[in-house]
C-alpha positions as CSV (number, residue, x, y, z in Angstrom):
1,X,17.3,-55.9,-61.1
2,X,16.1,-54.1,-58.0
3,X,12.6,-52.9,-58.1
4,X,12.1,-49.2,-58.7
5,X,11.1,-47.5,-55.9
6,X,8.8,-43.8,-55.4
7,X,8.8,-41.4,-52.7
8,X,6.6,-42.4,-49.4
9,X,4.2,-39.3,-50.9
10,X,3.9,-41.4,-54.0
11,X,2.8,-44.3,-52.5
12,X,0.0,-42.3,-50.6
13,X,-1.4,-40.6,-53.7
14,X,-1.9,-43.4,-55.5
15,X,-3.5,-45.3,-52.2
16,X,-5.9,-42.4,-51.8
17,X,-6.6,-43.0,-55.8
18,X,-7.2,-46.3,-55.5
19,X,-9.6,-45.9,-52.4
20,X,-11.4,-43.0,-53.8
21,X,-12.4,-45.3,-56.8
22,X,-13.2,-48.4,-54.8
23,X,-15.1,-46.2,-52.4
24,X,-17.1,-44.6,-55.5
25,X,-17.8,-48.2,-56.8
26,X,-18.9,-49.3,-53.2
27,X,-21.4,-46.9,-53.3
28,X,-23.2,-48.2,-56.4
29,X,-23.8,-50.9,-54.0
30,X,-23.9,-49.4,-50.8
31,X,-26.8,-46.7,-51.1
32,X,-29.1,-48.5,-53.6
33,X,-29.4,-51.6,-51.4
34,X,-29.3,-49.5,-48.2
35,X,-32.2,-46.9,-49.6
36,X,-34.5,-50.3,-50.6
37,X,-33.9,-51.9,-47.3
38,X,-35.1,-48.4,-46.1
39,X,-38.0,-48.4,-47.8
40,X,-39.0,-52.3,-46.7
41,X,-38.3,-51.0,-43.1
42,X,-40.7,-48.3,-43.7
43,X,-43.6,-49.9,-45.4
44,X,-44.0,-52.6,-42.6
45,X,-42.9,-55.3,-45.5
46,X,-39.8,-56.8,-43.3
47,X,-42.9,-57.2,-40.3
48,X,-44.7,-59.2,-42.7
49,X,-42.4,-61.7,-43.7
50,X,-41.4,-62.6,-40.3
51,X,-43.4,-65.3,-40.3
52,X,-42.1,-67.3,-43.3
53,X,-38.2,-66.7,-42.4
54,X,-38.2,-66.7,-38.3
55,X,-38.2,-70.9,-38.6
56,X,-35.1,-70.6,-40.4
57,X,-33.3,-67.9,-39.2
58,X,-34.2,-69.1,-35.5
59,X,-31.8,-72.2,-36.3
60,X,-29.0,-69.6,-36.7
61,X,-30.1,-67.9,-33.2
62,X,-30.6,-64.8,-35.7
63,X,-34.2,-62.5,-36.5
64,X,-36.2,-63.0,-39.3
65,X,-34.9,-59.8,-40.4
66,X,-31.8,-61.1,-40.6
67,X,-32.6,-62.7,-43.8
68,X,-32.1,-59.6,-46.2
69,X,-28.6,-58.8,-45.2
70,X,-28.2,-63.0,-45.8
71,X,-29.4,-62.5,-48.7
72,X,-27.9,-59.3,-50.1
73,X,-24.5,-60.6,-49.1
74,X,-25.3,-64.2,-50.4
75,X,-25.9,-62.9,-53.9
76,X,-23.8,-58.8,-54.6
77,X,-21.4,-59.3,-51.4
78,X,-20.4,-57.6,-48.3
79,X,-21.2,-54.3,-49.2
80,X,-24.6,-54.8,-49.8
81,X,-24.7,-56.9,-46.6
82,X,-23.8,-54.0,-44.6
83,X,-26.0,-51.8,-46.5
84,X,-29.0,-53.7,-45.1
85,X,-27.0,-54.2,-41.7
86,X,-26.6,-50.7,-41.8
87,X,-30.7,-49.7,-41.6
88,X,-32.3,-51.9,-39.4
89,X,-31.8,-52.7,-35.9
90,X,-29.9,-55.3,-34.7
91,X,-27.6,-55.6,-31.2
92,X,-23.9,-56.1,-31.8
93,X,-24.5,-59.8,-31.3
94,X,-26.7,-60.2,-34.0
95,X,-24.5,-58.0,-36.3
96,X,-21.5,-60.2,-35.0
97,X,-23.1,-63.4,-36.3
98,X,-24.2,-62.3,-39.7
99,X,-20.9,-60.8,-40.2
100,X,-19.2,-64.1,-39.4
101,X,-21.2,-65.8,-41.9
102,X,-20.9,-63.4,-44.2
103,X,-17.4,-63.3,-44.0
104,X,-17.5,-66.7,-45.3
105,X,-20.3,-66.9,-47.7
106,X,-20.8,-64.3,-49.9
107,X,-20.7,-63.3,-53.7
108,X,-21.4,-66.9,-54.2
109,X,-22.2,-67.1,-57.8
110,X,-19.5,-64.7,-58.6
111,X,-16.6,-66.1,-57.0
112,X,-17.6,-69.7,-57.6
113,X,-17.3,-68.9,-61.1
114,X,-13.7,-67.7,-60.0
115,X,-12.9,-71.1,-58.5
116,X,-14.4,-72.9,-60.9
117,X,-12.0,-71.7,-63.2
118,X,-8.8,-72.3,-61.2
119,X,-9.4,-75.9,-60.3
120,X,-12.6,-76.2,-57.9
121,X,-15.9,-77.3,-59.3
122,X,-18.6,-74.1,-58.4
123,X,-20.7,-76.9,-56.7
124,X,-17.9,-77.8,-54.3
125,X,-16.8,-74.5,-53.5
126,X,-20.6,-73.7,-52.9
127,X,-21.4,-76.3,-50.7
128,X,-18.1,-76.0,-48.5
129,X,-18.9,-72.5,-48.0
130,X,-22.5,-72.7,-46.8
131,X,-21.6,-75.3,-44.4
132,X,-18.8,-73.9,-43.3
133,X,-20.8,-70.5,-42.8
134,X,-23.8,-72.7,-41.1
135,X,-21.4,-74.3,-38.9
136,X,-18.9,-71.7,-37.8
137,X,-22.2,-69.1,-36.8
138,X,-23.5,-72.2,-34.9
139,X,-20.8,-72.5,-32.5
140,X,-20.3,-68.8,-32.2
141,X,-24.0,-68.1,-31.5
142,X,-23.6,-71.1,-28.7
143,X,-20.6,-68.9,-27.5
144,X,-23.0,-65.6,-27.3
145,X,-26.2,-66.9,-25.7
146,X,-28.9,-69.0,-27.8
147,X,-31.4,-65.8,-27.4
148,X,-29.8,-63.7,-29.1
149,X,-32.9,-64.0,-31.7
150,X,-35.2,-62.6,-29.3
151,X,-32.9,-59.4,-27.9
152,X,-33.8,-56.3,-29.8
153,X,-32.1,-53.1,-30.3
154,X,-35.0,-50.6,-30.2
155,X,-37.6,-52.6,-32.0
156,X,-38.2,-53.3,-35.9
157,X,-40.1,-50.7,-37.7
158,X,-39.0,-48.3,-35.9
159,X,-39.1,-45.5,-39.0
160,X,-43.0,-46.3,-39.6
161,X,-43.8,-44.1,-36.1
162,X,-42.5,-41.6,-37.0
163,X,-43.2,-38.9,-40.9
164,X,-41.5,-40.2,-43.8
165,X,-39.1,-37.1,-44.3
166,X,-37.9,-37.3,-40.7
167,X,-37.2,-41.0,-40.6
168,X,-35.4,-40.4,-44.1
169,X,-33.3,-37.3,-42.8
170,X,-32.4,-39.8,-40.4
171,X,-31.3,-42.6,-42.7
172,X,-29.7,-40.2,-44.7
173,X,-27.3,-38.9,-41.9
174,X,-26.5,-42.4,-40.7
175,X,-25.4,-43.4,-44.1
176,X,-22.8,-40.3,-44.5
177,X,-21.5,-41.2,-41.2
178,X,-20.8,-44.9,-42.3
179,X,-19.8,-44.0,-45.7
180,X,-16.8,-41.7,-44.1
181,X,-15.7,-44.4,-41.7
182,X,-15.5,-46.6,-44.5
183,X,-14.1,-44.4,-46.7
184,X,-11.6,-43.7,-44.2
185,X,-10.7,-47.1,-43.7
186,X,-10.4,-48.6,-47.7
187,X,-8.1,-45.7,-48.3
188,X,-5.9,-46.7,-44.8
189,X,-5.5,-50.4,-46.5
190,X,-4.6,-49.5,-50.1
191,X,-2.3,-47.0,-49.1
192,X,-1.0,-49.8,-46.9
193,X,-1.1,-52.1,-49.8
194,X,0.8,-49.9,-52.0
195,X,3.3,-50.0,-49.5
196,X,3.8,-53.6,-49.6
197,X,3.5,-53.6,-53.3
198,X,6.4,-51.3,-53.3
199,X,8.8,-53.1,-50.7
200,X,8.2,-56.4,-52.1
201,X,7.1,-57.2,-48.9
202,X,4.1,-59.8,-50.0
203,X,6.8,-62.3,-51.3
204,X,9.2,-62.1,-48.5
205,X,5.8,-63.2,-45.8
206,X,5.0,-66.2,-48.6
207,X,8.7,-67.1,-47.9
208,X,8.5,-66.8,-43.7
209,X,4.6,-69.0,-43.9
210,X,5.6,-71.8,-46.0
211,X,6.8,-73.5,-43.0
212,X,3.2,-73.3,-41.6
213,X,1.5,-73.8,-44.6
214,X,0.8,-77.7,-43.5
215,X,-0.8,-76.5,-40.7
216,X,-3.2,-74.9,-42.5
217,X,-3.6,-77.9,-44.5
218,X,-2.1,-76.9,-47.6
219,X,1.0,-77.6,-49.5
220,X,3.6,-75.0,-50.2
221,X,3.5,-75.1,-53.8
222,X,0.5,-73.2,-53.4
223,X,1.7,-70.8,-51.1
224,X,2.0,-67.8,-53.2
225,X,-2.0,-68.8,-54.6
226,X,-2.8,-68.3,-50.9
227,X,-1.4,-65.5,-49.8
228,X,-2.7,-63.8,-52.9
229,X,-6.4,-64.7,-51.6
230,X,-5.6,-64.1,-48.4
231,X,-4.7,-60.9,-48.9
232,X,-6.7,-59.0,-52.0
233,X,-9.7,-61.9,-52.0
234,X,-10.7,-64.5,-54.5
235,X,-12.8,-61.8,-56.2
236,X,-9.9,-58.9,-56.9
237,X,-6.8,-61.6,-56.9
238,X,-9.0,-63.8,-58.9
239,X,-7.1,-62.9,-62.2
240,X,-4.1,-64.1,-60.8
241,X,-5.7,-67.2,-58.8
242,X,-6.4,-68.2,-62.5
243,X,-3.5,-66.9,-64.3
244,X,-1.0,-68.7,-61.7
245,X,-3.0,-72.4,-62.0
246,X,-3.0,-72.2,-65.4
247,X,1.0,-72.0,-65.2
248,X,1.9,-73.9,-62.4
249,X,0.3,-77.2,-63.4
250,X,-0.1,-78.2,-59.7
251,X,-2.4,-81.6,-58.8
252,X,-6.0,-81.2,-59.1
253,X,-6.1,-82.3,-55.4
254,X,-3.5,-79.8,-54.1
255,X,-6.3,-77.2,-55.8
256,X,-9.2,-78.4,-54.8
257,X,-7.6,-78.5,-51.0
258,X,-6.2,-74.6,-51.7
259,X,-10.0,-73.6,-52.7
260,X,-11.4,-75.2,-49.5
261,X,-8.9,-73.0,-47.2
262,X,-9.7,-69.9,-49.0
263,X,-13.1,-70.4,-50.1
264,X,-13.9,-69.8,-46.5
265,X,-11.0,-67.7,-45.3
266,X,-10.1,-64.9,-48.0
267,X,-9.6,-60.9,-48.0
268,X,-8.4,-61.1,-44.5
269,X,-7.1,-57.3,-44.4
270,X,-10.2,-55.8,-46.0
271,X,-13.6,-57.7,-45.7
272,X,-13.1,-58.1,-41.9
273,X,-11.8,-54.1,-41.5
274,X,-15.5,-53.5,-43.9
275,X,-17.5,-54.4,-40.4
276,X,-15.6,-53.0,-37.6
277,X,-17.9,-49.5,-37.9
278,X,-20.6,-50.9,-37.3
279,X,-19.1,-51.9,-33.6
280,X,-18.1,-56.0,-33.9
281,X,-15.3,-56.7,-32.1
282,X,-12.1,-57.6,-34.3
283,X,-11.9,-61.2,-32.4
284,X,-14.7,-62.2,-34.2
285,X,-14.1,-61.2,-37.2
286,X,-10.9,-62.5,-37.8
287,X,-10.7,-65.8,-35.9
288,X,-13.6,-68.1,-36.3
289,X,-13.1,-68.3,-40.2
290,X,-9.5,-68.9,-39.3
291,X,-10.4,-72.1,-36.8
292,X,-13.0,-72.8,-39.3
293,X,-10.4,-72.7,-42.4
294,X,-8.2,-75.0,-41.1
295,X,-11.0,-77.4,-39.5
296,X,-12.4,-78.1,-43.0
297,X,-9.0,-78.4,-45.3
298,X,-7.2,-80.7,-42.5
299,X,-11.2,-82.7,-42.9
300,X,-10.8,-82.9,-46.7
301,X,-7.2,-84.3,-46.7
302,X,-8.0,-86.8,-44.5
303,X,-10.6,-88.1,-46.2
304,X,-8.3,-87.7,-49.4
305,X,-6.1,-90.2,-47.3
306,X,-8.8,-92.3,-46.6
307,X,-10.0,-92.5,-50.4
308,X,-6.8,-93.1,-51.3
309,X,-5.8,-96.1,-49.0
310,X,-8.9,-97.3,-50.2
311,X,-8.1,-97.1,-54.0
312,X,-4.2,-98.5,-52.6
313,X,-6.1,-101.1,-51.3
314,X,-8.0,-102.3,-54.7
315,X,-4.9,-101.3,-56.4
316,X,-5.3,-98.1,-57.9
317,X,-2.9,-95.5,-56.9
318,X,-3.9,-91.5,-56.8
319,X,-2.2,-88.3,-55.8
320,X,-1.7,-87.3,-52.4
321,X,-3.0,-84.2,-51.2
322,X,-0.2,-83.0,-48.8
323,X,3.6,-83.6,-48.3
């Protein structure tokens, strides 16, 4: 049976709907965390805690400050990473190498839980993204300049020279003008998305990649599992991540390989699009996380074929990860 198609006008209305409600959601997120980081900024309390974080955000050629947009993202996601992004002031190369960490390590607890329950151990899936992250922002901040910790944008604390109502009028107009870019550009992709829904288009790209799925490392039974992540993310294509696993009855290994590749590389449309207001160039947040993707998953199969030449060896056979 064909699928049932709706005028072009359709397909816009209900993209519109769709953004309207994630942007409404987003800024449950968005404005608390932006308003606290705000009022940290303020108070002088980032200033003090330079000290304790510089050590370790120094190793990542980052501020101390960076450590609450880390943080934020680490634990609710990118949108309260950009929240804190948002409010204090870095350069564009500072905001370029949070964002590629972030890209690949947040909502940790959250979407571990996710992968955990398709066929990756949390602690896995964890580990392989906070290395990854470490890693990736490593050979990027080489790339950028290794003082890109001490350049400053207009100097922290800013807000505290200045009366509170002033430096909140200010934080208040700089939000709005975020808030419409973003909302601008989450309607964009779900109108685009709808589009693609419509068309069938997402299974006729899983057909044209599953050629190149080995070069990412993976096997094309679990083609349609990536694309799904690659597109809507592990947190909003989770149900079907998990749904899909449950059916498909691939190899464990095949699955834990699949949640390396995406547990570092997922919601390539919208996560990346999330930091492009804030003035990173779209190289960066697309392909290092790519590079990185593949680096890691091409890793972990070859030390799956290792471990298992190993086990050949002794006598004891094990799947193959790969074709």
């Amino acid at each position: 049976m064909a699928p049932r198609t709706y005028p072009i006008k359709t397909n816009f209305e209900r993209g519109f709907a769709k953004g309207w409600q994630g942007f409404l959601w987003m800024g449950k997120i968005i404005l608390p965390v932006s308003f606290a980081t705000f009022l940290l900024d303020y108070t002088g309390w980032l200033d003090r805690m330079d000290g304790l974080l510089e050590p370790l955000m120094g190793a990542l050629h980052l501020p101390a400050m960076a450590a609450l947009p880390l943080l934020a993202g680490l634990l609710t996601g990118i949108y309260g990473a950009i929240a804190a992004m948002s409010v204090l002031p870095f350069t564009i190369d500072q905001m370029t190498l949070m964002a590629v960490f972030l890209l690949i390590a947040h909502s940790l607890i959250q979407e571990g839980l996710v992968q955990r329950q398709s066929g990756c151990p949390a602690w896995l899936a964890t580990a392989v993204r906070l290395s990854a992250a470490v890693l990736t922002v490593l050979a990027v901040g080489w790339v950028v300049g290794p003082d890109t910790a001490q350049k400053a944008a207009g100097g922290g604390g800013a807000s505290a020279r200045v009366m509170f109502w002033p430096a909140m009028h200010a934080w208040a107009a700089a939000m709005a003008w975020l808030s419409l870019k973003i909302l601008v550009i989450i309607t964009a992709l779900m109108i685009f998305m709808e589009i693609l829904k419509q068309y069938r288009l997402i299974d006729k790209v899983v057909r044209i990649i599953e050629p190149f799925l080995g070069l990412l490392g993976l096997d094309r039974q679990v083609g349609m599992l990536w694309m799904t992540a690659a597109v809507f993310g592990i947190t909003y294509g989770g149900a079907v991540i998990v749904a899909e696993t449950r059916e498909r009855h691939l190899l464990p290994e095949h699955l834990k390989t699949l949640h390396v590749s995406i547990g570092i590389n997922h919601a390539m449309v919208e996560d990346p699009s999330l930091f492009l207001p804030l003035g990173i160039h779209p190289f960066w947040l697309w392909i290092p996380r790519l590079v990185t993707a593949v680096a890691f998953t091409q890793a972990y199969r070859a030390w799956l074929w290792t471990k298992n030449r190993r086990r050949l060896t002794a006598g004891i056979r094990l799947p193959v990860d790969g074709s």
